[in-house]
Backbone as CSV, one residue per row, in Angstrom:
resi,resn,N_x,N_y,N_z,CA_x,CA_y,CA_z,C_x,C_y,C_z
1,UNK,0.826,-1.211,0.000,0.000,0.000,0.000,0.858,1.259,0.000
2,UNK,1.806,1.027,1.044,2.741,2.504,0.494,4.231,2.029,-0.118
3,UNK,4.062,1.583,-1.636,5.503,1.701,-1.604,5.926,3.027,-2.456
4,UNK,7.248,3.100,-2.334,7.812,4.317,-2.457,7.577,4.067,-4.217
5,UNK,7.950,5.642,-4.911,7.370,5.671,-6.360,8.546,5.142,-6.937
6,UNK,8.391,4.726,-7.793,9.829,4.364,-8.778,10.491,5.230,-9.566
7,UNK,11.897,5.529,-9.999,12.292,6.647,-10.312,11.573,6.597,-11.889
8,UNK,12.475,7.725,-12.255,11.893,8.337,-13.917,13.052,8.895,-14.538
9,UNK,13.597,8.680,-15.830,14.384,9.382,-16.230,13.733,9.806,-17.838
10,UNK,13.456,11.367,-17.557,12.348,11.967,-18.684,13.441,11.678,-19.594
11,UNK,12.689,11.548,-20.566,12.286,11.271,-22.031,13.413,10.429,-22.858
12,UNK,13.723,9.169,-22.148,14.758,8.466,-22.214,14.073,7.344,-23.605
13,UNK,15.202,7.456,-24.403,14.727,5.840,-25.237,14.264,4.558,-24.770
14,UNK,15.065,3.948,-23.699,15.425,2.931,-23.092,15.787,3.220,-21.612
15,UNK,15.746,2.182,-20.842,16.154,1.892,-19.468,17.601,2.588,-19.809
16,UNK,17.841,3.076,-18.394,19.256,3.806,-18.236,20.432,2.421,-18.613
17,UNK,20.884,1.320,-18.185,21.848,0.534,-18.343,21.663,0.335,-19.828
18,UNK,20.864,0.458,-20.654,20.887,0.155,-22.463,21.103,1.070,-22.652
19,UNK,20.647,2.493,-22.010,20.799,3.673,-22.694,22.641,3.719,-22.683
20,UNK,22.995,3.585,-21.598,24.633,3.470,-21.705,25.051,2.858,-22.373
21,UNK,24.926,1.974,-23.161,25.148,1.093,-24.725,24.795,1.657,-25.636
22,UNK,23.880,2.383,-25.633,23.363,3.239,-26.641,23.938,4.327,-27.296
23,UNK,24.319,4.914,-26.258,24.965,5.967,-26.199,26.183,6.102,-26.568
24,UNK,27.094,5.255,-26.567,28.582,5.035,-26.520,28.284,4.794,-28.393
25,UNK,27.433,4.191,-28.014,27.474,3.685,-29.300,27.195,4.891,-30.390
26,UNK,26.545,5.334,-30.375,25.771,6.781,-30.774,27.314,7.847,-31.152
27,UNK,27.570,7.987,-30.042,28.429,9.347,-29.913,29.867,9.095,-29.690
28,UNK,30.078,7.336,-29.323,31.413,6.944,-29.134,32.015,7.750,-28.041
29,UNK,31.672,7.639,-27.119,32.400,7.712,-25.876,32.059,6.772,-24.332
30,UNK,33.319,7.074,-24.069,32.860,6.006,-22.574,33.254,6.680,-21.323
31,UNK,32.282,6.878,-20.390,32.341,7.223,-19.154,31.621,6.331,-17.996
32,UNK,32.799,5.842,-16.954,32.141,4.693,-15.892,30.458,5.147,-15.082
33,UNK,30.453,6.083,-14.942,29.086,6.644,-14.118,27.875,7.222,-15.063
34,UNK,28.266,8.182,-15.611,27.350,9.230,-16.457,27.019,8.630,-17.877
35,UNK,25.697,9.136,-18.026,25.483,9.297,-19.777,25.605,10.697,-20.463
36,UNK,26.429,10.869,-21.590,26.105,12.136,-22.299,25.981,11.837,-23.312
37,UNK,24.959,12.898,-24.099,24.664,12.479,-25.772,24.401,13.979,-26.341
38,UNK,25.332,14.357,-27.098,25.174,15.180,-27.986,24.009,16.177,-28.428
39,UNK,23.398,17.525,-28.060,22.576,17.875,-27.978,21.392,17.877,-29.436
40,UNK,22.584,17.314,-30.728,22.485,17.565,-32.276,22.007,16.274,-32.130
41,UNK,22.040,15.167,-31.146,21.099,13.944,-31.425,20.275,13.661,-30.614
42,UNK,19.594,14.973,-29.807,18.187,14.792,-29.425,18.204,14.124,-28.062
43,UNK,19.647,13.358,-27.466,19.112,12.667,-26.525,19.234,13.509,-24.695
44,UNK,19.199,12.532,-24.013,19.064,13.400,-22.558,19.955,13.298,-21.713
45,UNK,20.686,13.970,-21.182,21.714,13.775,-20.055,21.335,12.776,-18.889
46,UNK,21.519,11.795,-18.614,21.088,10.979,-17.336,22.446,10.621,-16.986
47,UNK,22.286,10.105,-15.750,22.990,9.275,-14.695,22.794,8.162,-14.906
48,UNK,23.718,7.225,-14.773,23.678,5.937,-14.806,23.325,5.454,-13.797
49,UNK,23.220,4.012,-13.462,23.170,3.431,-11.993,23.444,3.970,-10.924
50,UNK,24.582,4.067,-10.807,25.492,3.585,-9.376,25.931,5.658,-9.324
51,UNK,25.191,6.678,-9.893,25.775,7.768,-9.306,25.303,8.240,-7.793
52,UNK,25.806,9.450,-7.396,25.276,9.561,-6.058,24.096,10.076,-6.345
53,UNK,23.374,10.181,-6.837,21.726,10.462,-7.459,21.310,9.730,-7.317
54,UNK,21.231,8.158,-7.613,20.807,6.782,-7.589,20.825,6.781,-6.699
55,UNK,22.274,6.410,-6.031,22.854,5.891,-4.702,21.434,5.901,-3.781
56,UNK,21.424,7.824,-3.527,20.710,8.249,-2.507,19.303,8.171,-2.638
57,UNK,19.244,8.266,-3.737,16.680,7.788,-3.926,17.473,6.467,-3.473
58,UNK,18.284,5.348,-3.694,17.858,3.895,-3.787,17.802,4.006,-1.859
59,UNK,18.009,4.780,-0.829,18.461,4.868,0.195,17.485,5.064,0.743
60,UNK,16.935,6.340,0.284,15.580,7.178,0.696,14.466,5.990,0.641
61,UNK,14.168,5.296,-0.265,12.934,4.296,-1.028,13.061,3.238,0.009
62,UNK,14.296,2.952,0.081,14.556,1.489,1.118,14.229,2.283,2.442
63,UNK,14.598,3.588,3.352,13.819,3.884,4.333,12.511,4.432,4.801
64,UNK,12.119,4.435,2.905,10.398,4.872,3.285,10.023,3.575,3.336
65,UNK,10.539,2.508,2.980,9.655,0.708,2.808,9.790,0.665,4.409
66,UNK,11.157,0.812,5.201,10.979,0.120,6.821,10.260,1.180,7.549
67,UNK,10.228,2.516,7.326,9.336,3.167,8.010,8.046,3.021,8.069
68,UNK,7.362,2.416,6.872,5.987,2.226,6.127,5.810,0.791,7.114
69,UNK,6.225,0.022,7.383,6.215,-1.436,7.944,6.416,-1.106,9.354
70,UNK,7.212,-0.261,9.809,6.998,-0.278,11.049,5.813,0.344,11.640
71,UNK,5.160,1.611,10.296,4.072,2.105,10.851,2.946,1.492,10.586
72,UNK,2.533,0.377,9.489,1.931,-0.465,9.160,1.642,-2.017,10.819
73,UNK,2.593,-1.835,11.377,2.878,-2.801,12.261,2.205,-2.267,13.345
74,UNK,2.436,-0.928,13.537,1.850,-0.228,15.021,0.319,0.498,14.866
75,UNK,-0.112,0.300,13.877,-1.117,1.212,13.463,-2.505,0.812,12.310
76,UNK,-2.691,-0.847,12.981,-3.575,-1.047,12.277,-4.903,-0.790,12.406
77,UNK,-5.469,-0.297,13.486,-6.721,-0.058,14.183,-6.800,1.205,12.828
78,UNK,-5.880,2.585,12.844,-6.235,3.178,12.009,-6.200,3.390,10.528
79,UNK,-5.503,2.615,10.031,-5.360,2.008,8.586,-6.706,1.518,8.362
80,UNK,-7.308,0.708,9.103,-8.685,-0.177,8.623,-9.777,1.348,9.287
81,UNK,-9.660,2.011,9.915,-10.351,3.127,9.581,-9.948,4.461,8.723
82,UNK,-8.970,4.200,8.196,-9.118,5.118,6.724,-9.556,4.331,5.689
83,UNK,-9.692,2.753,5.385,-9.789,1.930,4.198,-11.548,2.419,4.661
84,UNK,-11.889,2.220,5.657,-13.636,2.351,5.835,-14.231,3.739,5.365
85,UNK,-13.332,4.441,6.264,-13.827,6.133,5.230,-14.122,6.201,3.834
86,UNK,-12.572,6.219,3.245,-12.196,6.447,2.010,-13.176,5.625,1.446
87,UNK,-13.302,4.229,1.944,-14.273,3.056,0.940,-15.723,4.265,1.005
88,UNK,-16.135,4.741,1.908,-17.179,5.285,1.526,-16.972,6.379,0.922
89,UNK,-16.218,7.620,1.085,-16.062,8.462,0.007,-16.265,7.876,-1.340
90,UNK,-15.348,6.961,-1.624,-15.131,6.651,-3.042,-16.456,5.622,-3.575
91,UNK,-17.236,5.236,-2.715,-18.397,4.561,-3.511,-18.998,5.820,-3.604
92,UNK,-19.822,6.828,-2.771,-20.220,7.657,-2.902,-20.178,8.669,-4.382
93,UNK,-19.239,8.588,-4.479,-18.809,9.850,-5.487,-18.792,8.687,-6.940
94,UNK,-18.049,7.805,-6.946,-18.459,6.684,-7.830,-19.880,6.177,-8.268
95,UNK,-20.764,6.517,-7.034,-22.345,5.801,-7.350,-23.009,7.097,-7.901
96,UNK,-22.716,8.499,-8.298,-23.167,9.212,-8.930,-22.378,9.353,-10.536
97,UNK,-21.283,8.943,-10.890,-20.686,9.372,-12.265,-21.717,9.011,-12.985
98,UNK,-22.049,9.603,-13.904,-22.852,9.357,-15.303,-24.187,9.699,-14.876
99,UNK,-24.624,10.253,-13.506,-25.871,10.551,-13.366,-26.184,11.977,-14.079
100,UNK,-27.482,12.060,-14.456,-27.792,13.471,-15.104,-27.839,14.147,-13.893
101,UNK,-27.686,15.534,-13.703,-27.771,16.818,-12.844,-28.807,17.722,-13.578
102,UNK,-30.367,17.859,-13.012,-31.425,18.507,-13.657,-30.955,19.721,-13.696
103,UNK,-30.264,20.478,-12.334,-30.324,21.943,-11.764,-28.747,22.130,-11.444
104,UNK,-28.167,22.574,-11.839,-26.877,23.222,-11.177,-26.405,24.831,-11.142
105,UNK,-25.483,25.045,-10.780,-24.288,26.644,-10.230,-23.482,26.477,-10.141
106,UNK,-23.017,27.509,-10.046,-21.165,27.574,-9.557,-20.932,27.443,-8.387
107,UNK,-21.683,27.061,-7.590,-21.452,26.763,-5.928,-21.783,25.341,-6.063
108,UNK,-22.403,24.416,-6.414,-22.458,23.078,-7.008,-21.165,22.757,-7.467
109,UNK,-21.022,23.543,-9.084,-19.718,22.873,-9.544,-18.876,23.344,-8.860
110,UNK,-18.580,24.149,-8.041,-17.522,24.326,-7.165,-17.069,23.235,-6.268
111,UNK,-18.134,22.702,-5.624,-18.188,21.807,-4.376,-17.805,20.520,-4.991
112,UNK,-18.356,20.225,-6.157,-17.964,19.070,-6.662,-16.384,18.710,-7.070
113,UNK,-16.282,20.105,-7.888,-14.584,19.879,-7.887,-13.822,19.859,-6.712
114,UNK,-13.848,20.599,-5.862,-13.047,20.655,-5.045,-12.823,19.245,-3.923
115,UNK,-14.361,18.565,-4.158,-13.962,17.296,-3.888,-13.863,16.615,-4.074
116,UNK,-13.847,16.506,-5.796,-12.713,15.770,-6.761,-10.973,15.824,-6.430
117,UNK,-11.257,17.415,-6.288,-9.523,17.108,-5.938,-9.282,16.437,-4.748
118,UNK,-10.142,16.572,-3.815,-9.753,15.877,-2.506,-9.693,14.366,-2.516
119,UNK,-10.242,14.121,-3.537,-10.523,12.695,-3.184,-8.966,11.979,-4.236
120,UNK,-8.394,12.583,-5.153,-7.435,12.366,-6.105,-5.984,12.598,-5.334
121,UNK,-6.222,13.612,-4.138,-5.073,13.364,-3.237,-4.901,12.971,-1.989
122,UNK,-5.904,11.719,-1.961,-5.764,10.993,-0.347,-4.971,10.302,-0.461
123,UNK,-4.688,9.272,-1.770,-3.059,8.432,-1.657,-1.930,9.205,-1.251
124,UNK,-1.640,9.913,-1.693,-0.332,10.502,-1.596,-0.149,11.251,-0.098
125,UNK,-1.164,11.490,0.688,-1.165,12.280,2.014,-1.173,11.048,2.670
126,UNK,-1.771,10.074,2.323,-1.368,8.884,3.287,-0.867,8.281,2.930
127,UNK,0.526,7.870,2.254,1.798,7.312,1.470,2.710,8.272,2.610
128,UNK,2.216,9.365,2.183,3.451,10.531,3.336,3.739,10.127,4.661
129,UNK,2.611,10.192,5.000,2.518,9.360,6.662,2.924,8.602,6.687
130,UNK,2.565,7.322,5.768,3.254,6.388,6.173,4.393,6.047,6.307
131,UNK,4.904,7.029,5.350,6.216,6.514,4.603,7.165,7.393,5.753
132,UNK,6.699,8.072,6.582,7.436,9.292,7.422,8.180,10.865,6.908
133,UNK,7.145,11.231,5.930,7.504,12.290,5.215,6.615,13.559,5.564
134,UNK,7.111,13.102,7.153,5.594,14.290,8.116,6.050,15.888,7.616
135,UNK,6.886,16.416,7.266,6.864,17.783,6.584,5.777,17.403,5.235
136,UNK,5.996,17.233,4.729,5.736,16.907,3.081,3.889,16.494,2.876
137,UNK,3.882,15.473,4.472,2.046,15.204,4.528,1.588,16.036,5.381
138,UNK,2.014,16.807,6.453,1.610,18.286,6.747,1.131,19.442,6.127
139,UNK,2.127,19.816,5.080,1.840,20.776,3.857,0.536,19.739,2.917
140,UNK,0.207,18.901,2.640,-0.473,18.267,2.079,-1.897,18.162,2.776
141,UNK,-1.613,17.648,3.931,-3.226,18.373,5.138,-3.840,19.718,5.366
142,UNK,-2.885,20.842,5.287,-2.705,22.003,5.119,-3.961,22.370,3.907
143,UNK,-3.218,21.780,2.706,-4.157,21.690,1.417,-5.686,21.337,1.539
144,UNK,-5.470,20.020,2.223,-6.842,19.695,2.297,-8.156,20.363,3.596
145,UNK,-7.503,21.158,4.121,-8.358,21.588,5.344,-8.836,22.874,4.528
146,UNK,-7.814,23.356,3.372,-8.032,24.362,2.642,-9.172,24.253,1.815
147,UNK,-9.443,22.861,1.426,-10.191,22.523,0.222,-11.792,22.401,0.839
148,UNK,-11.480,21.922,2.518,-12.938,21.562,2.822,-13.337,22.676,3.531
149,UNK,-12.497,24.180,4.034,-12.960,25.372,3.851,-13.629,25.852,3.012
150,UNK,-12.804,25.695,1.532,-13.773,25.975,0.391,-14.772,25.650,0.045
151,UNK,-14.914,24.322,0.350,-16.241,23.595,0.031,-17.429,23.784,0.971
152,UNK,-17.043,24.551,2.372,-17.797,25.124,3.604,-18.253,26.352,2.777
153,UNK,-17.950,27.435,2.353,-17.899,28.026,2.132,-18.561,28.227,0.704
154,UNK,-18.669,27.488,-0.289,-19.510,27.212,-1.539,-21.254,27.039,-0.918
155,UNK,-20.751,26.531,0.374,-22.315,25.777,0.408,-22.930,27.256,1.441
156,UNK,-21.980,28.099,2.289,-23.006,29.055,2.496,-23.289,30.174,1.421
157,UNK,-22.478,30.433,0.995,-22.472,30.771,-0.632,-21.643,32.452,0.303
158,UNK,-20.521,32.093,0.471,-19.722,33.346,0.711,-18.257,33.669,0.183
159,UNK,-18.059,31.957,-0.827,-16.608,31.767,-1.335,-16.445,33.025,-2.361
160,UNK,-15.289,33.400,-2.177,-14.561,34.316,-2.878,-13.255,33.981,-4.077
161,UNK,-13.808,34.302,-5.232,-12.782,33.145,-6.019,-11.676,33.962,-6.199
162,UNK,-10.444,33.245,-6.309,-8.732,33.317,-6.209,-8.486,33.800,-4.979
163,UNK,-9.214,33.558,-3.631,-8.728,33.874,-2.281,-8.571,32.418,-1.377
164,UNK,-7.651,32.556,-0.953,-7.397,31.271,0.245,-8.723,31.234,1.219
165,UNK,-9.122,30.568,1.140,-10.432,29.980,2.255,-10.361,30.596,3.502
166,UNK,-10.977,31.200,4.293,-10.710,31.700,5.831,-10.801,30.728,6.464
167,UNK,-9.386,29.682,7.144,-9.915,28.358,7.702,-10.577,29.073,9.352
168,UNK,-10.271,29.835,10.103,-10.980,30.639,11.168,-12.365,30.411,11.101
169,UNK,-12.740,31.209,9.862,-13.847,31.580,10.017,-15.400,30.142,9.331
170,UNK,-14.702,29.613,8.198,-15.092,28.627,7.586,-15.525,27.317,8.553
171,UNK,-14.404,26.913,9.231,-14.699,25.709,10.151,-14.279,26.205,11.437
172,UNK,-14.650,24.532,11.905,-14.940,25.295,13.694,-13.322,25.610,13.961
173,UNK,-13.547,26.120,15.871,-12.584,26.212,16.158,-11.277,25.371,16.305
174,UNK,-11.790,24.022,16.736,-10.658,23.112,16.245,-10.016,22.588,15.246
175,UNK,-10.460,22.709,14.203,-9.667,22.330,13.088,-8.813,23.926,12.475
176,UNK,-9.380,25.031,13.559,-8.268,25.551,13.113,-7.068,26.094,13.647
177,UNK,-7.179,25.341,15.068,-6.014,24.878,15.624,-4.974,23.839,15.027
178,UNK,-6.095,22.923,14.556,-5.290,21.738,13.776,-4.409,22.581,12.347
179,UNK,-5.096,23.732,11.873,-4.218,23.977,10.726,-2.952,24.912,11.547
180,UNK,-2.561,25.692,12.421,-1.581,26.300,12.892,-0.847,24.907,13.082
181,UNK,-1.137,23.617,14.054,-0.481,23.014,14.271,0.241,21.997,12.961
182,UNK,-0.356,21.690,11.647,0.130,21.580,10.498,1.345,22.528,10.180
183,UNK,0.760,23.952,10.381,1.968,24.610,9.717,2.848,25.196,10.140
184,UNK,3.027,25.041,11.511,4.208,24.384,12.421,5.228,23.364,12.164
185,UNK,4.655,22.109,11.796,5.012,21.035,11.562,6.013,20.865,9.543
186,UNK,5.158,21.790,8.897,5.224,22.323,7.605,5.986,23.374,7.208
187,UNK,6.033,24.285,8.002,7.057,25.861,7.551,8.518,25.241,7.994
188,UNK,8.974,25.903,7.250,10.695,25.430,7.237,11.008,26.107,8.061
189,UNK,10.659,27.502,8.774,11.167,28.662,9.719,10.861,28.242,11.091
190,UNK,10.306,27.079,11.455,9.900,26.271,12.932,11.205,25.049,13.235
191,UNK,12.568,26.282,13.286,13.799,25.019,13.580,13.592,24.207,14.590
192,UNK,13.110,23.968,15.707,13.153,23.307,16.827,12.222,22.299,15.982
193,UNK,11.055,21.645,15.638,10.528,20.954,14.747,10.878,20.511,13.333
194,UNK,11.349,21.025,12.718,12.192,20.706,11.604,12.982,19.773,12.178
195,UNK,13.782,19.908,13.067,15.120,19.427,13.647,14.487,18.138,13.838
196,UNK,13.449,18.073,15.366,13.410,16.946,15.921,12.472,15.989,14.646
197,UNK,12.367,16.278,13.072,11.665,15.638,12.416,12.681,14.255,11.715
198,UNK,13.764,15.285,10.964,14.947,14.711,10.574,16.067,14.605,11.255
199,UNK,16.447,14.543,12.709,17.711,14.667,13.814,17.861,13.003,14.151
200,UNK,19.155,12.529,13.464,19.588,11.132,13.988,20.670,11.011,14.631
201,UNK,20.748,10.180,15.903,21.678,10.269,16.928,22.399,9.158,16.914
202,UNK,24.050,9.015,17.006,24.705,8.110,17.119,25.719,8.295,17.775
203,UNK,26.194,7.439,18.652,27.925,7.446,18.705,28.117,8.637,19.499
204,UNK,26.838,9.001,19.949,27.451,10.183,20.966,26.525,11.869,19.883
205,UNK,26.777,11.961,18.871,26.884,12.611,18.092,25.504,13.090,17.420
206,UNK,25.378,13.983,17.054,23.686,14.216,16.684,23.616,14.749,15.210
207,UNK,22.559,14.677,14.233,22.646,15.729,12.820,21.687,15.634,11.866
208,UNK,21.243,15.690,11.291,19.975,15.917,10.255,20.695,14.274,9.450
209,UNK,19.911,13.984,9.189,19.647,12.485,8.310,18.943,13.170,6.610
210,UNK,19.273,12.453,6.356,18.822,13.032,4.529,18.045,11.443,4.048
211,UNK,17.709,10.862,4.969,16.464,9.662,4.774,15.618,9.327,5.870
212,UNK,14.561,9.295,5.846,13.428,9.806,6.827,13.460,8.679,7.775
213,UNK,12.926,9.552,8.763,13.073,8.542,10.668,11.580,8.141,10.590
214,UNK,11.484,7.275,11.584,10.255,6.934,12.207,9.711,7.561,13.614
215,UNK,8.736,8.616,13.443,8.645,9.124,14.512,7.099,8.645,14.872
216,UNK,6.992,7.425,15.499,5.298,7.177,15.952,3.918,7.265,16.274
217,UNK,4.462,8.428,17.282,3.496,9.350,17.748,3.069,10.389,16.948
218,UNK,4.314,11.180,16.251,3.737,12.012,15.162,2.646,11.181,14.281
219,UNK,3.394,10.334,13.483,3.069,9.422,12.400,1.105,9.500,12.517
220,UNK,0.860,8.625,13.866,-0.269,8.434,14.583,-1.311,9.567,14.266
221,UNK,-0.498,10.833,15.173,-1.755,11.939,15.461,-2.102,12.351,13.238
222,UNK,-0.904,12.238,12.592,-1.257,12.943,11.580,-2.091,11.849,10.636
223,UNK,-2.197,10.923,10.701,-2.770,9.659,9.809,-4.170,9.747,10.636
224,UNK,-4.026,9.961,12.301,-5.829,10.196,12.670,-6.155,11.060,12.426
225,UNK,-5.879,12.325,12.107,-6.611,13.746,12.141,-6.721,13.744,10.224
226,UNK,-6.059,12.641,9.536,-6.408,12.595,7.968,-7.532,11.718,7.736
227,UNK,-7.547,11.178,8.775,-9.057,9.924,8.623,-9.779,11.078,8.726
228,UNK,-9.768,12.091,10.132,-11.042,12.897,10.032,-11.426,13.338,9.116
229,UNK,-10.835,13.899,8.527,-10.650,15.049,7.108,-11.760,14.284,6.523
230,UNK,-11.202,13.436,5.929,-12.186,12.151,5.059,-13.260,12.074,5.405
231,UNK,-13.696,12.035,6.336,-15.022,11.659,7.368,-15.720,13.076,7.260
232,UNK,-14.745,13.782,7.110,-15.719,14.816,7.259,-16.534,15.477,5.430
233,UNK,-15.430,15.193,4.355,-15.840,15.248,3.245,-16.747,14.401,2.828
234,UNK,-16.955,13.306,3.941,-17.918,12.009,3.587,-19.624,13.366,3.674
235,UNK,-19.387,13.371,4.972,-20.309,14.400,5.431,-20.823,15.588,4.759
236,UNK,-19.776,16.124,3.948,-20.017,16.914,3.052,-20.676,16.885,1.850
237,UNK,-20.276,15.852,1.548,-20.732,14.851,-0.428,-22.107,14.842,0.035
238,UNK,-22.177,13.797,1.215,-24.145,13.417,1.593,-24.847,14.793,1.746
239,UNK,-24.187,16.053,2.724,-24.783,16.751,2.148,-25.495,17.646,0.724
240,UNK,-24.268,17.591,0.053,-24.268,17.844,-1.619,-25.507,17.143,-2.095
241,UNK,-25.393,15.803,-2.080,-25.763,14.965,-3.100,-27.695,15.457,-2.497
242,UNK,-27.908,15.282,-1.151,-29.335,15.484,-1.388,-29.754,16.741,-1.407
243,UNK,-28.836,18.138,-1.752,-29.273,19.121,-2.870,-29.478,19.095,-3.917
244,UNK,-29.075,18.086,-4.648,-28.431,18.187,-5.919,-29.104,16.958,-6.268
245,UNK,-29.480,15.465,-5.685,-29.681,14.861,-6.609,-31.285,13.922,-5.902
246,UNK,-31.515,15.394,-4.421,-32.829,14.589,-3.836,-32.298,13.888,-2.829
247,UNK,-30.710,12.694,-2.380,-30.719,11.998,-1.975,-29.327,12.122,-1.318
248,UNK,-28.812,11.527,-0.087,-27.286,11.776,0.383,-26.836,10.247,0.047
249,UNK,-25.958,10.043,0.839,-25.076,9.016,0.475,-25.873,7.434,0.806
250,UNK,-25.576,6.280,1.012,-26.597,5.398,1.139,-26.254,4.774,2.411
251,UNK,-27.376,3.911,3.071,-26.857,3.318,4.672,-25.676,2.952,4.971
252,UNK,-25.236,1.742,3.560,-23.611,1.287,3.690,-22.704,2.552,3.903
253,UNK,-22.752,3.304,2.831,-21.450,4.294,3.002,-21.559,4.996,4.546
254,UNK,-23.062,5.184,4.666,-22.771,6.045,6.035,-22.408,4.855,7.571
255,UNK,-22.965,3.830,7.225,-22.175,3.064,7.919,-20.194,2.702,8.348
256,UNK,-19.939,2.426,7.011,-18.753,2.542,6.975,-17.956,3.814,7.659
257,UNK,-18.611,5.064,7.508,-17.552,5.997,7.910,-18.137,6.121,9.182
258,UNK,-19.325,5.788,9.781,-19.208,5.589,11.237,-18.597,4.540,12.027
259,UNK,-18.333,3.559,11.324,-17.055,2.556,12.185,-15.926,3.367,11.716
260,UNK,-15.657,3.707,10.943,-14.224,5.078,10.893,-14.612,5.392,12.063
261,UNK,-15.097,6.445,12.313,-15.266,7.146,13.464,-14.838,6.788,14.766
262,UNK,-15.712,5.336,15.473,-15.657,5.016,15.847,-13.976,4.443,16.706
263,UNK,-13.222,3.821,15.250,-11.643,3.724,15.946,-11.499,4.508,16.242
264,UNK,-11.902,5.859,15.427,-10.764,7.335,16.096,-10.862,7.238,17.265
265,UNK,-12.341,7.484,17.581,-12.981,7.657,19.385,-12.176,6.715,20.256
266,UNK,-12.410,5.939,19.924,-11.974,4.918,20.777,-10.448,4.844,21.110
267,UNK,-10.221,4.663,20.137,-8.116,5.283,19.960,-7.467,6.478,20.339
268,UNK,-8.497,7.553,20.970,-8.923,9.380,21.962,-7.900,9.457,20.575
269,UNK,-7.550,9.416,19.560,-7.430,10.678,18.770,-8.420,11.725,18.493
270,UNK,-10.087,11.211,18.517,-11.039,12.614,18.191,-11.745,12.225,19.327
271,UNK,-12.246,13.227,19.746,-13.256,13.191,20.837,-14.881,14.046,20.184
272,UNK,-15.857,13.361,20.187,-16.935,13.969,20.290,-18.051,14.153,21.508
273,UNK,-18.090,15.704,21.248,-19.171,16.336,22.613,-20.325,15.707,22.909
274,UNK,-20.635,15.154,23.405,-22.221,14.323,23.592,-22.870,15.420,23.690
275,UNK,-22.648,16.751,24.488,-23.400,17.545,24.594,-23.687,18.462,23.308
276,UNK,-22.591,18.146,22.032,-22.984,19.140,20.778,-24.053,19.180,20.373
277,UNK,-24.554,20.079,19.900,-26.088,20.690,19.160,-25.209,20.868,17.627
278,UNK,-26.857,20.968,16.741,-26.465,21.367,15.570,-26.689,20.270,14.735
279,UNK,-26.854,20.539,13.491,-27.256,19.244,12.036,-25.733,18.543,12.342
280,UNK,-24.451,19.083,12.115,-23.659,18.565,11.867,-23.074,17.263,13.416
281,UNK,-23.368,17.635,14.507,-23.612,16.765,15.659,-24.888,15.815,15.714
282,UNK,-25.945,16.155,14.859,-27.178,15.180,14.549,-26.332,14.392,13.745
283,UNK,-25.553,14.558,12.492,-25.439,13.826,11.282,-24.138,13.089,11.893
284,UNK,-23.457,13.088,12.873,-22.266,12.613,13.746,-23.220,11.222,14.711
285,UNK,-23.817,11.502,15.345,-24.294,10.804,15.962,-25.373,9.711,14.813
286,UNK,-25.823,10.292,14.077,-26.927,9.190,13.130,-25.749,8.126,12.744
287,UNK,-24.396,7.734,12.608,-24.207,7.267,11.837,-22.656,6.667,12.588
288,UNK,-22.983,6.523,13.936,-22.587,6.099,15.165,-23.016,4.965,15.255
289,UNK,-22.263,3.606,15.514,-22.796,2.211,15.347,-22.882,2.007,17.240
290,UNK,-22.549,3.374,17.837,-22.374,3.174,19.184,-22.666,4.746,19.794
291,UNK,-23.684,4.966,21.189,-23.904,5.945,21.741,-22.510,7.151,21.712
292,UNK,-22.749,8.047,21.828,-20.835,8.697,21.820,-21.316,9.885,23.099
């Protein structure tokens, strides 16, 4: 589920080790590491195997696989509640393609795209996590708290187009604590966090690592507070859909993202108010396989 991406070398004829046969052959020259090819024959400067370019992705990839396994190992309660979310996002939004839309706007197609995009970048925010690339899936949560501002904000009909979402004012007060604490975790100018993200200790000796650590607890809080996200765009779509098409999402899906829920609770990454008021604390509790 998370393995690291495989490299790319743009616009290459062939795999790099033929291309080095190729090449020699081409332009008649030989160099142990590098490829070069003549700019009059079109081809591309690459690295061969074994340069320190290789070297270091082949380094990075092999410590996003043991980081991914160790967090895969400690963290299955919430893995099987993002597969339950997401499974309902993605039937949801899947069980409408090809339906006709009698009535639409630009606050419709707004809402819809924007949670198109959301839904096109949940792999990669949870690949990050897993993989321990908590700067990189920070700035990436960041995005998405942005997106379901916007989509708050389509539906009271106050969005302002080419302006960043007011996450303050858009959603409640806690999630927009959760975005300061993202971009904390995210701004490069927060050295004391930066540090303790990438800081590996040996031999006495301390220093930034240039292949990612396993930090647990981080790992944890940011993979539960991305289930929410999900859960909460679940919430969002069902609302959409019975503007738009008469009807919200169906028992299964809303089932599913209430056993989501449910691990969070239970795992105190989210806590819900028994005492909350409001549709959105009605539509929390309907879909609760357990009192909260």
């Amino acid at each position: 589920m998370h393995r690291g991406a495989g490299s790319a070398v743009g616009a290459l004829p062939c795999r790099p080790w033929r291309l080095l046969s190729f090449v020699r052959r081409r332009c008649g020259r030989r160099h142990p590491t590098s490829l070069y090819a003549l700019a009059e024959d079109g081809l591309t400067i690459a690295m061969a195997d074994h340069s320190p370019a290789t070297s270091l992705l082949a380094d990075q990839r092999a410590a996003r696989k043991f980081v991914s396994e160790r967090f895969t190992i400690n963290n299955r309660d919430i893995i099987d509640a993002h597969h339950l979310a997401f499974s309902a996002l993605a039937s949801a939004i899947s069980s409408r393609v090809g339906v006709e839309v009698s009535a639409t706007s630009p606050a419709i197609e707004g809402q819809m795209a924007l949670i198109a995009q959301f839904a096109i970048g949940v792999e990669h925010c949870e690949s990050a996590i897993a993989e321990g690339l908590y700067a990189q899936a920070a700035a990436l949560m960041k995005q998405q708290l942005e997106t379901i501002a916007a989509v708050e904000e389509y539906r009271r009909g106050n969005r302002k187009e080419k302006v960043t979402p007011n996450i303050g004012k858009s959603l409640s007060r806690g999630l927009g604590e959760l975005y300061g604490k993202l971009n904390e975790i995210s701004h490069p100018s927060r050295h004391n966090i930066a540090k303790n993200i990438v800081l590996q200790q040996a031999g006495g000796k301390s220093g930034a690592n240039i292949v990612v650590q396993y930090n647990g607890d981080l790992a944890r809080e940011l993979y539960g507070q991305h289930v929410y996200l999900i859960q909460m765009v679940v919430r969002m779509v069902d609302i959409l859909f019975s503007n738009v098409y008469g009807a919200g999402i169906s028992w299964q899906e809303k089932q599913w993202c209430g056993d989501s829920q449910m691990v969070l609770v239970k795992s105190g990454l989210i806590r819900v108010d028994p005492a909350a008021q409001g549709k959105d604390a009605d539509w929390v509790r309907s879909i609760s396989p357990q009192p909260l």
